[in-house]
N, C-alpha and C positions, 0 to 999 in steps of 0.2 A: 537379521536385518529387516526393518519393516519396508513394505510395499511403498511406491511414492503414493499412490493414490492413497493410502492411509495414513499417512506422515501428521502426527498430531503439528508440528510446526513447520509448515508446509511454506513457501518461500511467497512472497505475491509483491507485486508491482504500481506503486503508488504512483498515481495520474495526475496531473493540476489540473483544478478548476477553471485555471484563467485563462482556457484552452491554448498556453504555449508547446503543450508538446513534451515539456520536460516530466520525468519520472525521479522517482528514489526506490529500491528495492532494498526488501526489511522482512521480515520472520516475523508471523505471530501463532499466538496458542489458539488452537481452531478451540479449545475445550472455554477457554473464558470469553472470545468472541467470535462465536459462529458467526455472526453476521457480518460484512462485509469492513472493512475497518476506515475512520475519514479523523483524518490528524491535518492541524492549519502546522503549515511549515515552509520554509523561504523557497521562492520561487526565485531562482538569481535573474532568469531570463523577463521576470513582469517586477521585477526589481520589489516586491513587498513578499508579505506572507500572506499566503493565501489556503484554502483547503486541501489536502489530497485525499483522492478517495481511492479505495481497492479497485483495481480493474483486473477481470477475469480472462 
């Protein structure tokens, strides 16, 4: 079983931009985006779509 520290899809926690507060938690492959990851997707609480970005 691998280590979590080395978990190629390691779990992370998507923030809104529209600083309501709200999250969605999602899986990605660290091997196709090491870099932080920002997907626009419904914010129910600022009632549109808005960004979410990876928060660590």
């Amino acid at each position: 079983m691998a280590k979590p520290g080395k978990d190629l899809r390691p779990i992370v926690r998507l923030r809104s931009t529209a600083g309501t507060g709200y999250t969605y938690v999602t899986r990605k492959n660290r091997r196709n985006d090491p870099e932080r990851l920002a997907l626009r997707k419904y914010d129910p609480l600022a009632r549109r779509h808005v960004e979410f970005t990876e928060s660590r």
